[in-house]
C-alpha positions as CSV (number, residue, x, y, z in Angstrom):
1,X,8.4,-6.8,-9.3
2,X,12.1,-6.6,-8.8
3,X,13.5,-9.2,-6.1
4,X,16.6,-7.1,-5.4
5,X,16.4,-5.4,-2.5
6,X,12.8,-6.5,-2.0
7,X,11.9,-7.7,1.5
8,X,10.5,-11.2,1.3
9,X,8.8,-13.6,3.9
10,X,8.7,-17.6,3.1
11,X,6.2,-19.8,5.2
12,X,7.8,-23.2,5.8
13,X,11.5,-21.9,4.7
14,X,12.8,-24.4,6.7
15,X,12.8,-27.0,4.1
16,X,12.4,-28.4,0.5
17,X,10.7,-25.3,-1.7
18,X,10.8,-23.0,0.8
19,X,14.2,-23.3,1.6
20,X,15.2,-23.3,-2.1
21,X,13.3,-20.4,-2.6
22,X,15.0,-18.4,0.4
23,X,18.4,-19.7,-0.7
24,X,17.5,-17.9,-4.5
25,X,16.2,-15.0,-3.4
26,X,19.5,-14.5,-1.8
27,X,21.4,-15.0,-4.8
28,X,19.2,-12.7,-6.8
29,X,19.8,-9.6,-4.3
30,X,17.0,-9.8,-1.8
31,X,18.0,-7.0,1.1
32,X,15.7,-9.0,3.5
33,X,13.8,-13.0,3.8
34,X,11.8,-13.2,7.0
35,X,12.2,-17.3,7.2
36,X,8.9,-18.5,9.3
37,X,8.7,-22.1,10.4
38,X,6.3,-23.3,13.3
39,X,9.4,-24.5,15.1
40,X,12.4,-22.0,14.4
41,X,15.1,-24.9,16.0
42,X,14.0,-26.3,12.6
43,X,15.7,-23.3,10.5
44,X,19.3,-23.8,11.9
45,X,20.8,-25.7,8.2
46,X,19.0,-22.4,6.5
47,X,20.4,-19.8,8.8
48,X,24.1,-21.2,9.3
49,X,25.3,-19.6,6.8
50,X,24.9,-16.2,9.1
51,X,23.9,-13.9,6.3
52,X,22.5,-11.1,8.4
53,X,19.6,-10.7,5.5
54,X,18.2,-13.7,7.0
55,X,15.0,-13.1,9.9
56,X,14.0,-16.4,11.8
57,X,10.2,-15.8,12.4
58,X,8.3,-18.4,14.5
59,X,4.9,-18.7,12.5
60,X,2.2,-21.3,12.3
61,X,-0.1,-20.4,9.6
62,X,-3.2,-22.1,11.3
63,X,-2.9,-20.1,14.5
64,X,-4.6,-16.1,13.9
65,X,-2.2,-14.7,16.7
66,X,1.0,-15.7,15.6
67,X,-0.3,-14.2,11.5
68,X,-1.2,-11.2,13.3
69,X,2.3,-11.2,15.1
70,X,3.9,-11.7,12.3
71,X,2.5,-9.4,10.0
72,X,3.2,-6.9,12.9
73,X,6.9,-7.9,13.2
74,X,7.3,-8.3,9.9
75,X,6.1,-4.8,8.6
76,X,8.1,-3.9,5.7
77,X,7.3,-7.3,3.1
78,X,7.0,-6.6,0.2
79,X,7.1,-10.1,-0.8
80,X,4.7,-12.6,0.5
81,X,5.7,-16.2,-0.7
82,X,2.7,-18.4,0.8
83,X,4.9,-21.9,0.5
84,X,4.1,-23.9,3.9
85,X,1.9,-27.1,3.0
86,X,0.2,-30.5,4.1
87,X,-0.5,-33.8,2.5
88,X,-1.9,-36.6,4.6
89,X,-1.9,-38.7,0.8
90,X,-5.1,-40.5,1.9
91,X,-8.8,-40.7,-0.2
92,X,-11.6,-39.5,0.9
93,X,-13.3,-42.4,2.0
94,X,-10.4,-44.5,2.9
95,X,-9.4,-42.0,5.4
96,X,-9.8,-42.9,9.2
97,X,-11.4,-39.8,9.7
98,X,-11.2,-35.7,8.9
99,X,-9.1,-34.8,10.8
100,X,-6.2,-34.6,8.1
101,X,-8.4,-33.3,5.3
102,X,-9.4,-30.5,8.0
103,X,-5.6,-30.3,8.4
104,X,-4.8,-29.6,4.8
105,X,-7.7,-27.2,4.4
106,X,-6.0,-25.2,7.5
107,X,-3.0,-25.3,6.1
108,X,-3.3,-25.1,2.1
109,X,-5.9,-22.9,1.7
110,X,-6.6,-21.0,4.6
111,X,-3.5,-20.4,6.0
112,X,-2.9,-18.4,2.4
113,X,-6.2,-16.3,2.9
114,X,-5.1,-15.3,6.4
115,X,-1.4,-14.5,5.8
116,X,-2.4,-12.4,2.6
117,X,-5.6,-10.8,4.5
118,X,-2.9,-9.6,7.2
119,X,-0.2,-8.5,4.7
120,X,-2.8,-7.0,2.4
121,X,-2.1,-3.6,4.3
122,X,1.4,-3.9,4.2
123,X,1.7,-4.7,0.5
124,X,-0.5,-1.9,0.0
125,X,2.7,0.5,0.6
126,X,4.6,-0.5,-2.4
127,X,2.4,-2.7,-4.6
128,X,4.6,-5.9,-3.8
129,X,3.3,-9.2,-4.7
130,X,2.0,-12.9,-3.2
131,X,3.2,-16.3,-4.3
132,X,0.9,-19.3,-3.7
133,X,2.1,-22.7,-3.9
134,X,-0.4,-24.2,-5.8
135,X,0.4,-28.0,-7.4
136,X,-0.9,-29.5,-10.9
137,X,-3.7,-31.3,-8.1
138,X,-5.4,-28.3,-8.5
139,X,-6.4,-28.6,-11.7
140,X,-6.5,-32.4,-11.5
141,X,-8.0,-34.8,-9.1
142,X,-6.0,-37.8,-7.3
143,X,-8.2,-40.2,-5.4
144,X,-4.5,-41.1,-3.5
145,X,-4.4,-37.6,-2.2
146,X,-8.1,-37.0,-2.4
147,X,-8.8,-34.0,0.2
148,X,-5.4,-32.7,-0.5
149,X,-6.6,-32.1,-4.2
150,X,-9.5,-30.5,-3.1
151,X,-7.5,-28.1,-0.9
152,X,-4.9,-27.4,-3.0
153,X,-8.3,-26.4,-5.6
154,X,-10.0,-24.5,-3.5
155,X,-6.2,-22.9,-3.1
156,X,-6.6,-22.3,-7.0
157,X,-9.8,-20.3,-6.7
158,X,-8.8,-18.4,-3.9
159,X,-5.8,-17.4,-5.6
160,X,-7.6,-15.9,-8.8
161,X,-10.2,-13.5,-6.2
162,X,-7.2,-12.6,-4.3
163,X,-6.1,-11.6,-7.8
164,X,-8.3,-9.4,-8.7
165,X,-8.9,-8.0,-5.2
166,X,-5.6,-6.3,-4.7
167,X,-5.2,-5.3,-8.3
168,X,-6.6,-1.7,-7.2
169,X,-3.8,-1.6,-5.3
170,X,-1.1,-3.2,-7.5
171,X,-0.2,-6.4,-5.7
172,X,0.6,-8.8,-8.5
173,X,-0.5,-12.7,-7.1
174,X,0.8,-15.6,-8.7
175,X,-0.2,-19.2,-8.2
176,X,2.6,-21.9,-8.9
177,X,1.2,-24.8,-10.3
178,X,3.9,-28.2,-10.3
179,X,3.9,-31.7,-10.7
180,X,5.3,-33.6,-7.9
181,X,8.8,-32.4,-6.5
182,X,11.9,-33.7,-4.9
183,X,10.8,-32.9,-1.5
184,X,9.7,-35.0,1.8
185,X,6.4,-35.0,0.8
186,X,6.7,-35.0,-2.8
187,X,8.6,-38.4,-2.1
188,X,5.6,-40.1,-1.6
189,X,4.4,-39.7,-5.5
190,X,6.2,-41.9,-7.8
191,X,8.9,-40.2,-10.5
192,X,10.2,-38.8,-12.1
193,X,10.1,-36.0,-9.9
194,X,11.0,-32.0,-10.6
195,X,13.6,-30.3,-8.6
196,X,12.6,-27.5,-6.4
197,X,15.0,-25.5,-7.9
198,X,13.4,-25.7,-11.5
199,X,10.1,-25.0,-9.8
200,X,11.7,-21.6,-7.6
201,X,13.6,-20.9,-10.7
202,X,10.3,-20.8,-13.0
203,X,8.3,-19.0,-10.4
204,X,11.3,-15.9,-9.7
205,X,11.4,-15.5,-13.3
206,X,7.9,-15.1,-13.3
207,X,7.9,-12.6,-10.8
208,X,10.4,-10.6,-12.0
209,X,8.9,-10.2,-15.2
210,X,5.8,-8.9,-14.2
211,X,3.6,-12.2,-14.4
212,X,0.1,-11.6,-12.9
213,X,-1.3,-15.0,-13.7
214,X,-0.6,-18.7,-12.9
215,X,2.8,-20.1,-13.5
216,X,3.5,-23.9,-14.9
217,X,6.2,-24.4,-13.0
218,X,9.1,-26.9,-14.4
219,X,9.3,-28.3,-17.7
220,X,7.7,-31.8,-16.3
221,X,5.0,-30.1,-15.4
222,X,4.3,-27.8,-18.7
223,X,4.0,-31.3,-20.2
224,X,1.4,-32.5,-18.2
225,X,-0.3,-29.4,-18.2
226,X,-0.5,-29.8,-22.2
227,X,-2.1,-32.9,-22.3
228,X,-4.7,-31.5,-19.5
229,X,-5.5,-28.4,-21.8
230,X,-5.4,-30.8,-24.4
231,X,-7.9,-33.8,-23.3
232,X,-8.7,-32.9,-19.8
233,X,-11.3,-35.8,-19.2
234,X,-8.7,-38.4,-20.6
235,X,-5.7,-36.9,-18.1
236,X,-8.4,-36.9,-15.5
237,X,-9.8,-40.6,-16.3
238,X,-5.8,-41.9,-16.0
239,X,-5.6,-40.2,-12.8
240,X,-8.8,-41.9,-11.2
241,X,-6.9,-44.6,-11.2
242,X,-4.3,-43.9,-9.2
243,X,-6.5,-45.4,-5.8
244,X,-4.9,-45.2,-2.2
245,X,-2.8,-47.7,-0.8
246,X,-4.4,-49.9,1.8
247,X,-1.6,-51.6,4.1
């Protein structure tokens, strides 16, 4: 699809990624960007630079009225960039509980399904596309981030049915795999670490050029991505090590 003058919404455009991606989208023509944080005081740094193309839109992705609201307000996307995350960088047994990895599920996987079930109709009008922010942990297990991993998986699978679901009506999906990213929460994994503007970069490109698939996002990434293809129990068997930290 073409970004210029396409109408875009970015979940958790308030920081890191999202904000990087609202602040390209500008520069490549965008007539519209719907910015949705759960607390829109949080969007003042994104929206100070008073570029009337920018939309402050109050939206928690784990709450069904305010994605119903949205997609009601927000009626002309033909862009859905499904960006807003949560890592509680915990393992699966050394958690105190589930409420985090119930957390991340909410958030990472189906916060997607129910902001692209809302917009469905919507895209529907013009084809339009959907961007999931996916990550490498996907593809890859990490015992340090172990429920996270299996969110951002089942995120994976989701993204390939949502795929071929809205192909009849020519909604291209992408899923963004990357490694770990100068972000707040990418901070947490050690470096080297990509810059969310290699990953937006990579995953506009995409876009615009009609990719209907995942995207290895970053160059960091394609390398790691290699060596998976390549050996995928050895890359898995390196990352089993990688344990949680007990304070």
């Amino acid at each position: 699809m073409k970004i210029e003058n396409a109408v875009a919404l970015v979940t958790g455009a308030n920081r890191g990624i999202g904000r990087t991606f609202v602040e390209e989208l500008l520069k490549r023509g965008v007539g519209k960007v719907y910015v949705a944080a759960r607390d829109t005081t949080s969007l003042c740094d994104v929206l100070k630079s008073g570029d009337r193309r920018l939309v402050a839109l109050p939206l928690d992705v784990t709450d069904p009225d305010q994605v119903a609201a949205a997609a009601s307000v927000a009626n002309d996307v033909t862009l859905l960039i499904n960006n807003a995350g949560y890592a509680a960088f915990d393992g699966a047994i050394s958690a105190a509980d589930l409420d985090d990895a119930r957390l991340e599920m909410e958030v990472n996987y189906f916060g997607p399904l129910a902001l692209t079930r809302a917009f469905a109709p919507v895209l529907a009008k013009t084809g339009g596309a959907v961007v999931n922010m996916l990550s490498m942990l996907s593809l890859i297990s990490l015992p340090m981030a172990a429920t996270y991993s299996a969110s951002k998986a089942a995120g994976l699978s989701l993204t390939r049915s949502l795929r071929g679901e809205l192909a009849a009506q020519g909604t291209q999906v992408i899923g963004v795999l990357a490694v770990q990213t100068e972000t707040a929460m990418g901070a947490k994994l050690p470096e080297p670490r990509l810059s969310p503007l290699e990953v937006v970069t990579d995953t506009l490109n995409a876009l615009e050029t009609g990719v209907n698939d995942e995207v290895i996002a970053g160059a960091q990434t394609r390398a790691v991505h290699q060596a998976f293809v390549a050996d995928p129990v050895k890359v898995q068997a390196m990352m089993l090590t990688r344990l949680p930290q007990r304070v």
